[in-house]
C-alpha positions in Angstrom: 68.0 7.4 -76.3 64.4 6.0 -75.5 61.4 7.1 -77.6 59.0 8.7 -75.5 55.4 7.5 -76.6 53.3 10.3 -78.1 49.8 10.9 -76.7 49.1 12.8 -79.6 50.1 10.0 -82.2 48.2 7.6 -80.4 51.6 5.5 -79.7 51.5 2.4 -77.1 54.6 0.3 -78.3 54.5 -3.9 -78.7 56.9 -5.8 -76.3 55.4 -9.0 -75.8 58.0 -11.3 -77.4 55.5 -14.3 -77.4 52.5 -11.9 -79.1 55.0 -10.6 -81.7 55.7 -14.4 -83.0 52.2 -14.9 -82.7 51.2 -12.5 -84.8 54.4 -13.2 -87.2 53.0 -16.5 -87.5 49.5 -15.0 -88.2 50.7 -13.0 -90.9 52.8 -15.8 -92.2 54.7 -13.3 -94.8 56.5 -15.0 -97.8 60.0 -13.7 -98.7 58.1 -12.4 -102.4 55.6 -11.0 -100.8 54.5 -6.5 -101.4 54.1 -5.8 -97.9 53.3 -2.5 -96.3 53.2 -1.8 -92.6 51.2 1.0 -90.7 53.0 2.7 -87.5 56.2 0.8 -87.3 57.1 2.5 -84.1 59.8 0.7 -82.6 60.3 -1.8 -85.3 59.1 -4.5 -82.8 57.1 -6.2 -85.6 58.9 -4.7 -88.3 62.2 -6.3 -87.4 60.8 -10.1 -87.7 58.8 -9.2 -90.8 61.7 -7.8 -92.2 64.0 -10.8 -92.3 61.3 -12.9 -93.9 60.8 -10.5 -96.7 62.9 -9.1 -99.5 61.5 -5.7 -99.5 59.7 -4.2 -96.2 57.8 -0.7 -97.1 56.9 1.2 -93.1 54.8 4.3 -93.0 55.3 6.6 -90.5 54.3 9.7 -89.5 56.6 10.3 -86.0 59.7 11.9 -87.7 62.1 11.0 -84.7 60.8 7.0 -85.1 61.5 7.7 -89.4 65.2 8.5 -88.2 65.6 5.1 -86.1 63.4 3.3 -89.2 66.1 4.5 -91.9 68.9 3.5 -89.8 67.8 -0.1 -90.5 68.7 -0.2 -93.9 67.0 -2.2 -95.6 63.3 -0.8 -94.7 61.7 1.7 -97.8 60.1 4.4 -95.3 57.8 7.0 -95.7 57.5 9.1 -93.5 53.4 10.5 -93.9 50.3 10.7 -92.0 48.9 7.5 -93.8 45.4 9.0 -94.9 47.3 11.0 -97.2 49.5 7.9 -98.4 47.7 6.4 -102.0 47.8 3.1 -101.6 47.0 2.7 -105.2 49.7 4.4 -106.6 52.2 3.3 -104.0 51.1 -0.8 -105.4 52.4 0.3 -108.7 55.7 1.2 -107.5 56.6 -1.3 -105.9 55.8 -3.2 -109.0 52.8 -5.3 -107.1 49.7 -6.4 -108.2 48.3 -7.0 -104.4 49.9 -6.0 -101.3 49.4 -7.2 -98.2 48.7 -3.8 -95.2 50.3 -4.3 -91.8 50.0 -2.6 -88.7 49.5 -1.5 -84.7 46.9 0.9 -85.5 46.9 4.3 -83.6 43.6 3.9 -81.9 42.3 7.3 -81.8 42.0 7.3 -85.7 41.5 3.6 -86.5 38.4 4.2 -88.2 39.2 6.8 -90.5 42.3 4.6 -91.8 39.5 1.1 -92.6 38.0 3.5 -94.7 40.8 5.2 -96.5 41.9 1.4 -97.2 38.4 0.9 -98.6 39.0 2.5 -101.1 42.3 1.4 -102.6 41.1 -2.4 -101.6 41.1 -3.8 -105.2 45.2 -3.6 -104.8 45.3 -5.6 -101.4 45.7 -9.3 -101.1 44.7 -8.8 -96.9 45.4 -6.9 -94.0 46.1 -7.7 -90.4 45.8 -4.7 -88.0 46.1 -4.7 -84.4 43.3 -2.5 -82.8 40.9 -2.1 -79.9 38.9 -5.3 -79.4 36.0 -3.1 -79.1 36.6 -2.1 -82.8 36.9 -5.5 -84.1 33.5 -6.7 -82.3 32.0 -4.2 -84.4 33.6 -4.8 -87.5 33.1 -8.3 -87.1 29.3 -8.4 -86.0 26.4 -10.5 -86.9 22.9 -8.3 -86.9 20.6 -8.5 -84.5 23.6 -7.5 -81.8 24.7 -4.5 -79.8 28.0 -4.5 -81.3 26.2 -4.6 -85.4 26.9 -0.9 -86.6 27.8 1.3 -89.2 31.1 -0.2 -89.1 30.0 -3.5 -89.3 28.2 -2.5 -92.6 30.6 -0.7 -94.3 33.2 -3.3 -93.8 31.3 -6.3 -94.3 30.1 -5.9 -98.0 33.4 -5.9 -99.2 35.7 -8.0 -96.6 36.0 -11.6 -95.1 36.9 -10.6 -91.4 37.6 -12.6 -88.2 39.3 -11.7 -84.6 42.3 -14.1 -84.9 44.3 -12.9 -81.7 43.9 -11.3 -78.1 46.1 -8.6 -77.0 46.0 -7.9 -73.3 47.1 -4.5 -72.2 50.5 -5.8 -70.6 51.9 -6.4 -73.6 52.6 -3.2 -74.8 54.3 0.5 -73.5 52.8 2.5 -72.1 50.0 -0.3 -71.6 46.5 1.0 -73.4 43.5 1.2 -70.9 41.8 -1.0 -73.4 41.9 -4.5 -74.7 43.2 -5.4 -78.2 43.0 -7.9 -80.9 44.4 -8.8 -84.4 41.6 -8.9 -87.0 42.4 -10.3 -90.0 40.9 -9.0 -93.3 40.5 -10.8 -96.8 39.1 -8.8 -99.9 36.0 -10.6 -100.9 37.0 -11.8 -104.8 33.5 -11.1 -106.1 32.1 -8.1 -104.5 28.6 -6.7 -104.8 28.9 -4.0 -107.7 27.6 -0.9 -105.6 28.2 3.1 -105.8 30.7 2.9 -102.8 29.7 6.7 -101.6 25.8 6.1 -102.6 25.9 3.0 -100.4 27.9 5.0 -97.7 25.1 7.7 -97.6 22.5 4.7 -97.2 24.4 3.4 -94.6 24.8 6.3 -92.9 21.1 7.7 -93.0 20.0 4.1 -91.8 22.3 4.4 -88.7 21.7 7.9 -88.1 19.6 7.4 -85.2 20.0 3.9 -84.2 17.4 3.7 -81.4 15.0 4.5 -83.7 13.0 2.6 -86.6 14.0 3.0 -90.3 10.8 4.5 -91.2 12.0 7.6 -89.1 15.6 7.7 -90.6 16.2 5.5 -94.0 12.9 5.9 -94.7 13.0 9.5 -95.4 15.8 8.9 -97.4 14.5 6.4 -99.7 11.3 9.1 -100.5 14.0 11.6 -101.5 15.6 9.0 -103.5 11.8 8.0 -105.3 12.1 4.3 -104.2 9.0 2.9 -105.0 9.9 -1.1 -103.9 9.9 -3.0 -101.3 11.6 -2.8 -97.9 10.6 -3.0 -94.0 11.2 -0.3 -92.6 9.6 -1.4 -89.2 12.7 -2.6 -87.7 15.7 -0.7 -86.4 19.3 -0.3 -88.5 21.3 -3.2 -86.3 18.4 -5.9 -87.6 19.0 -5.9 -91.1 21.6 -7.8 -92.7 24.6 -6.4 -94.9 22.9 -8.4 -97.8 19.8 -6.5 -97.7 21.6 -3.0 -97.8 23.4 -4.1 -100.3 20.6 -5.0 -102.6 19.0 -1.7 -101.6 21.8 0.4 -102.9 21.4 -1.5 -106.2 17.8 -0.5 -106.8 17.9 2.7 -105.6 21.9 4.2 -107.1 21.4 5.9 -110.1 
């Protein structure tokens, strides 16, 4: 029987035969590899991953695509919403010191699953996620650009990231009303040693009103804080460089 796609799961399904062994290729998965992938849906991806890997772990939250997933065999499926899944814990089953995250991305919560992975990113060798182009501009953002956000922030401190594919909307059903890309994502092996959730509240105060200066927004943050050093504050959140936030949630985390 064919799978209906779910507006409510976000579900536009891969068919582009050509983009699949594109993005196979991308991947490149060794046969030893830990691999996990997000939204498996109709095993379009999952299927050529699978035959290059001894083990293939798929998280799904559709229970009628769990069913079809399990009837493969040789897939280890759980079947979750995947911001409840601990990525952590599910590492040390497998018996892995790194996995690598796979996945179509349901767009309408995108977001909320980069940072979820954020925090279980010291047991991932990389991701590559299919999303909306429009997210990866901003994840992968120099400053100084309209596309230079939060996101952009948050990400940067701790990845390596770069749009390695374009996904037009053809290739998928029902086709997306957007554009999407594959962005590829590498742990940084010597991260800044920040407060994650002091840095997020920096980051969050600093974009809280964009259009305005930092004296107006950050700056009133950094008086509750007691920072006492130095920092412009005459220039707006998208004009200051990951680097510099970064060193400002060293001098001012407790």
């Amino acid at each position: 029987m064919k799978h209906i796609a779910r507006k409510r799961f976000g579900q536009h399904f891969l068919t582009d035969s050509a983009i699949i062994e594109s993005i196979v290729a991308i991947i490149a998965p060794a046969a030893a590899d830990a691999m996990i992938e997000i939204g498996p849906g109709l095993a379009a991806l999952t299927q050529p991953l699978a035959e290059r890997l001894k083990r293939l772990t798929v998280i799904e939250l559709d229970r009628d695509l769990a069913v079809r997933l399990r009837a493969h065999g040789s897939l280890d499926v759980i079947e979750s919403d995947v911001l409840k899944v601990d990525f952590t814990a599910l590492a040390s089953r497998l018996g892995a010191m790194k996995i690598r995250v796979v996945g179509n991305l349901p767009y309408n919560i995108s977001t909320p699953i980069l940072f979820h992975l954020l925090d279980h990113v010291d047991v991932i060798q990389d991701q590559h996620f299919m999303l909306q182009k429009e997210v990866i501009d901003r994840m992968v953002a120099r400053p100084a650009t309209s596309d230079y956000s939060r996101l952009s922030v948050m990400l940067q401190w701790r990845y390596a990231m770069e749009n390695v594919l374009f996904v037009p909307p053809e290739s998928f059903d029902p086709p997306p009303r957007v554009d999407s890309a594959i962005v590829r994502m590498v742990p940084l092996a010597e991260p800044p040693a920040i407060d994650v959730a002091h840095y997020g509240e920096l980051v969050q105060a600093a974009f809280s009103q964009r259009r305005k200066i930092l004296r107006n927004t950050l700056g009133r943050w950094l008086d509750e804080k007691g920072f006492t050093g130095e920092f412009d504050l005459q220039r707006r959140a998208e004009e200051v460089p990951v680097s510099e936030y970064v060193s400002l949630a060293k001098s001012t985390q407790a």
